[in-house]
N, C-alpha and C positions, 0 to 999 in steps of 0.2 A: 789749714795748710800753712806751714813757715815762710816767714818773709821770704823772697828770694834772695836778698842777700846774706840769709843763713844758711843758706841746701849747701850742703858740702858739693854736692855734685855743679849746681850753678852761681858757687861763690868766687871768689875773684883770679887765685893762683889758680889756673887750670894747668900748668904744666906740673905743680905740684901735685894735682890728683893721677895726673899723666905716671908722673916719677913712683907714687903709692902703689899702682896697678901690675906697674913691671915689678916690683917688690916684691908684689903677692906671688906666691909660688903658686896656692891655690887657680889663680884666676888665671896663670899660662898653661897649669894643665891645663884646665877648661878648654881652651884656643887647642893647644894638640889633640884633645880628645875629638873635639871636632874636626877635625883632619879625618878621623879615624873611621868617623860616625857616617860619612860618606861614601867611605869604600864598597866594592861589591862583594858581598859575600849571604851565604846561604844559613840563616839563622831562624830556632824554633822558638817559638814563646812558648814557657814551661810550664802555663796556666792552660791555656787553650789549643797548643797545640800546633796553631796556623805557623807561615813559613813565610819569612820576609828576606830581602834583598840586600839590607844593610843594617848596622846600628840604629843608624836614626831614625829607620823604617821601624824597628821592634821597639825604639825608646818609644816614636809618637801612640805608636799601639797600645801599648801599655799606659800610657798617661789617659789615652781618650776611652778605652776599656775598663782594665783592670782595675785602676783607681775610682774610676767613676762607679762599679757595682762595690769596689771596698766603700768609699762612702754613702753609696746609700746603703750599704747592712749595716753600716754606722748609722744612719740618719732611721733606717726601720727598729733599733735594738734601743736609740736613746726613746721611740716613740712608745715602748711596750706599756700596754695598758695592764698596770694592777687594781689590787685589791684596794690598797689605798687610796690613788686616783677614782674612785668608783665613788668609796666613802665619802670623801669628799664629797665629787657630784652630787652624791644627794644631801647631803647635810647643805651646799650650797641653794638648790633647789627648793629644798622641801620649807627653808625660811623664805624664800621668795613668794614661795606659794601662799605659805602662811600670812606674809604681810599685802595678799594681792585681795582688795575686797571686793573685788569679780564676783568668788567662790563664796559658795556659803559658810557660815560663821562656823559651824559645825563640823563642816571637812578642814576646814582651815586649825581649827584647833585640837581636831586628831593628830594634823600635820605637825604643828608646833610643839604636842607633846610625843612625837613618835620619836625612838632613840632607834636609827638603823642598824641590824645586826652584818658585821661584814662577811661578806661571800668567801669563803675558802675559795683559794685560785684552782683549786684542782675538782671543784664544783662543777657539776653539767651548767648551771644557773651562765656562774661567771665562766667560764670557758665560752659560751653564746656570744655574752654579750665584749671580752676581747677578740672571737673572731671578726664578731661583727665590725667592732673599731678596725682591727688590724685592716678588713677589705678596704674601710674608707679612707684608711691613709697610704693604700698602694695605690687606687685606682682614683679615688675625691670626687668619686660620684654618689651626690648628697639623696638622687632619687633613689637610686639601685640602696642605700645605706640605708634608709627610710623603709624601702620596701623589706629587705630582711628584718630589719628589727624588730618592725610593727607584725609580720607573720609568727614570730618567736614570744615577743616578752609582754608584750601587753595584756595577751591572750592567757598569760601564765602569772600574770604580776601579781597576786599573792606568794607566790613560789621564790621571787625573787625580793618582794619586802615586807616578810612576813611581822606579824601581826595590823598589818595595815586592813581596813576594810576596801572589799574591793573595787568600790567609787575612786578612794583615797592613793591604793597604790596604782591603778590603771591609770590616775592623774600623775600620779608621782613621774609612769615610765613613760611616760609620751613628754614631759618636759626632763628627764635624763638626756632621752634620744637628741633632742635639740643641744643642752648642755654637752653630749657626746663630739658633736657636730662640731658648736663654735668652739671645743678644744682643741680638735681636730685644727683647725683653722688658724688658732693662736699659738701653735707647735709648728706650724711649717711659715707663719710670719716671723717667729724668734729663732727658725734655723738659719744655718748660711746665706745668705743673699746672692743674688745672679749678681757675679762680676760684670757693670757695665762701664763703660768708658764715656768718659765727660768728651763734648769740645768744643771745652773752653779753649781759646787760642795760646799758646805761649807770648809771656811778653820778651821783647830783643833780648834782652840777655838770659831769660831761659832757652830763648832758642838757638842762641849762640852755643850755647852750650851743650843740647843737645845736636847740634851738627857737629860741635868739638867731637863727642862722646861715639857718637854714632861713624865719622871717619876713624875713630881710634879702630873700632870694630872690624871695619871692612880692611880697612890698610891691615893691622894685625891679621886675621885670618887667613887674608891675600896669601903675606909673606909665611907662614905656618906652611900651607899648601906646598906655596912654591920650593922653601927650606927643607919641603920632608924627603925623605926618601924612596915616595912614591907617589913624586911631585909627576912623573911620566905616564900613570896613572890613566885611566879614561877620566874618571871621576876626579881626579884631583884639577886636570887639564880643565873639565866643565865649570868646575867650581873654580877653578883659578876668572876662568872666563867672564863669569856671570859675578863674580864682585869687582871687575873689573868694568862691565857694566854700569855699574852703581857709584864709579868716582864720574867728578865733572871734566870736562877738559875744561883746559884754562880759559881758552875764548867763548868757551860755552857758557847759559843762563845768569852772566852781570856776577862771575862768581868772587870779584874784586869787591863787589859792592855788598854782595848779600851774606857772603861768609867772612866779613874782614877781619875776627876773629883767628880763623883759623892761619887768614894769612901774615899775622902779626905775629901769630906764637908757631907757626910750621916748625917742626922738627923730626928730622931723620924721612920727610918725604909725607906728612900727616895726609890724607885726604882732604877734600873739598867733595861733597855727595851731588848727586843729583835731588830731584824732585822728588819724584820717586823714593829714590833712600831716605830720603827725609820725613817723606810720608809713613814708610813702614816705622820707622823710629819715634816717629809722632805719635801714632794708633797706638804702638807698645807704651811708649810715654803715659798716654791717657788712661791704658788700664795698670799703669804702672800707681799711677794716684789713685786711682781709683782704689785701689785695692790697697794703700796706706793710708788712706784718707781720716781712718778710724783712729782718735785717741785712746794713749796707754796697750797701742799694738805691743804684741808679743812677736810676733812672725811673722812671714811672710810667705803667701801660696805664690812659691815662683812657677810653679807649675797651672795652676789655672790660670795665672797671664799669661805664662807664656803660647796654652792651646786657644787661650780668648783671643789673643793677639792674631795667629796665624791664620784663625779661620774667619779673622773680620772682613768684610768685603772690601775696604777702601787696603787694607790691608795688601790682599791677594789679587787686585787690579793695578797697585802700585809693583808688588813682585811680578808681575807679566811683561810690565811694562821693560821690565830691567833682563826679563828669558827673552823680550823680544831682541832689545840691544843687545844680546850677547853675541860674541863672534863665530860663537861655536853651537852647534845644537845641544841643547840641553835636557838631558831623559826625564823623563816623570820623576823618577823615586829619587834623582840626584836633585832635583831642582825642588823636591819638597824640605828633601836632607839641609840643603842650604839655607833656606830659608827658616826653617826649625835652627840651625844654627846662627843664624843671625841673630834672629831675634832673642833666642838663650840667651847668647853670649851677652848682649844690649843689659838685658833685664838682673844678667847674676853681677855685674858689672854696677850696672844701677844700684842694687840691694846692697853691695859691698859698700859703697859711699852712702849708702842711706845709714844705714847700720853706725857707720866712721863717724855722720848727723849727730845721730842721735847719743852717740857713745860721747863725744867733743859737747855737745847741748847738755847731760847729765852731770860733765867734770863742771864745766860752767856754775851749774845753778848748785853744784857741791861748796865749789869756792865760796858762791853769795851767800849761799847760806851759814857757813865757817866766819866770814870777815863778818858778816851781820852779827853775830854771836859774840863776837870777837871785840866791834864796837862797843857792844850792852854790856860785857863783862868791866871793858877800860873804862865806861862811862860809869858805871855801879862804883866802879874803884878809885875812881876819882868822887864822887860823890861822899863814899864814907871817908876819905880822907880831907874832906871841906867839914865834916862835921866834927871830925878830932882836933880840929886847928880850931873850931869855935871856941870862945874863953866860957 
């Protein structure tokens, strides 16, 4: 993780990241769009079929379905077992065996001189043994993977590595099925990892800053709502409500003391959050690093934080707390909408100064690496012109 005193997002001009954000054309659509995402209206997902109540009802559908079976026919097509994954395995194996002196000398150096011939994939042999794979990487049950295999290939293991005698390959295929196994195993340890959220605490001036970031959020959205033109809305009214929950009043929680921050740089009306808001911004926080934590990052899944985010439990007991403050009754689908849009907005806002980081961190060590260069060349040139002044 970068000092804190480099995070674009928790570096020192916060009104200048304030000023960058309104800039962004992109990042105000965002804010209108959520306005939008709110509304009631009767919409079909064009994958499945089903019928939701708003945008952000069919957006979360789509994130927490649709995506999730596209990635795993991504994560079942990167797992397909060939021909030459096979070859391998036993070329792996069959030196193992060779160098294991368990076995007698004899089978051992059949194995060492055996040259396996590969299985055409369109083979009964190897067609067995990928369905067989294929079952134990849908299901990863290592007994039911055992029990097919061993009814199938053992029984036939000259069939499938012929020229072997059949001591030699019936040994062979009982240690594949294992080598099958702990592949199985080292394929779904080097796939994507469960985004989890740390909590570690924020130190003062990250959290300064994420209360800065997180009243940007609500105060913005608030006025979207209320600015739109159907600000008179049920749905706009609720949501107007329910982020109006989430600021502090001034006499409430020591918010002189704990946000002084926000009240040193207030402008145009900024927020000061409650607890609650802090919390939800916090949890998103957590899998916000979480999920950049990794060097030489390419991208960012703003979408798997932001459904990690919504459906965390410290999460979604901090947004009840904020549907219970509100003034107004708050529906289901409107109050999930909101909350999906909070936490968006939080995270594409986040990613946008993270990005700004990294981009600003890149020109940086461009420079150093230039004036480095730059030194060695004037010091080289000065050198050979000490040696031309020598008599």
């Amino acid at each position: 993780m970068a000092d804190v005193n480099d995070l674009f997002l928790f570096g020192d001009d916060f009104d200048a990241i304030i000023d960058i954000l309104e800039a962004e054309e992109v990042v105000q659509e965002q804010f209108s769009e959520a306005v939008n995402e709110v509304q009631n209206s009767r919409l079909i997902c064009d994958l499945c079929k089903k019928t939701y109540k708003s945008k952000g009802g069919l957006k979360r559908h789509t994130s927490l379905k649709h995506q999730e079976d596209s990635a795993r026919q991504d994560e079942e097509k990167s797992e397909t077992f060939t021909a030459e994954i096979l070859a391998n395995m036993v070329d792996e194996v069959k030196l193992k065996l060779a160098d294991n002196k368990v076995f007698p000398k004899g089978l051992r150096d059949e194995l060492r001189s055996y040259v396996f011939v590969k299985l055409g994939e369109q083979t009964l042999e190897f067609c067995e043994l990928r369905k067989t794979y294929e079952g134990l990487v849908k299901n990863g049950d290592a007994e039911k993977f055992y029990t097919k295999f061993y009814s199938a290939v053992p029984l036939n293991a000259m069939k499938y590595f012929e020229g072997l005698s059949r001591n030699a390959a019936t040994l062979l295929s009982t240690k594949v099925a294992d080598r099958m196994l702990s592949y199985s195993k080292e394929k779904a340890a080097t796939s994507t990892p469960n985004l989890e959220a740390t909590n570690v605490p924020l130190l003062e001036q990250e959290m300064a800053g994420l209360q800065y970031l997180g009243g940007y959020v609500l105060h913005k959205l608030h006025n979207k709502h209320v600015n739109s033109k159907i600000s008179k809305s049920a749905e706009s009214e609720q949501a107007i409500s329910l982020l109006k929950a989430g600021k502090c009043k001034d006499e409430a929680e020591n918010v002189k003391d704990t946000q002084k921050l926000i009240n040193c740089l207030n402008r145009g009306g900024l927020w000061s959050i409650t607890k609650s808001a802090q919390t939800i911004f916090l949890r998103t926080e957590n899998y916000f690093r979480a999920a950049t934590a990794k060097s030489g990052l390419q991208s960012i899944d703003i979408n798997s934080i932001i459904m990690k985010s919504i459906n965390d439990v410290a999460t979604v007991s901090a947004y009840n707390t904020l549907v219970s403050d509100s003034e107004l009754v708050i529906c289901k689908n409107v109050g999930k909408d909101v909350l999906q849009n909070i936490v968006s907005l939080f995270v594409r806002v986040r990613s946008f100064s993270f990005a700004k980081d990294v981009i600003q961190k890149h020109k940086m060590k461009a420079k150093q690496v230039k004036a480095k260069a730059l030194r060695k060349e004037i010091t080289r040139a000065s050198n050979d012109c000490g040696k031309e002044r020598q008599p």
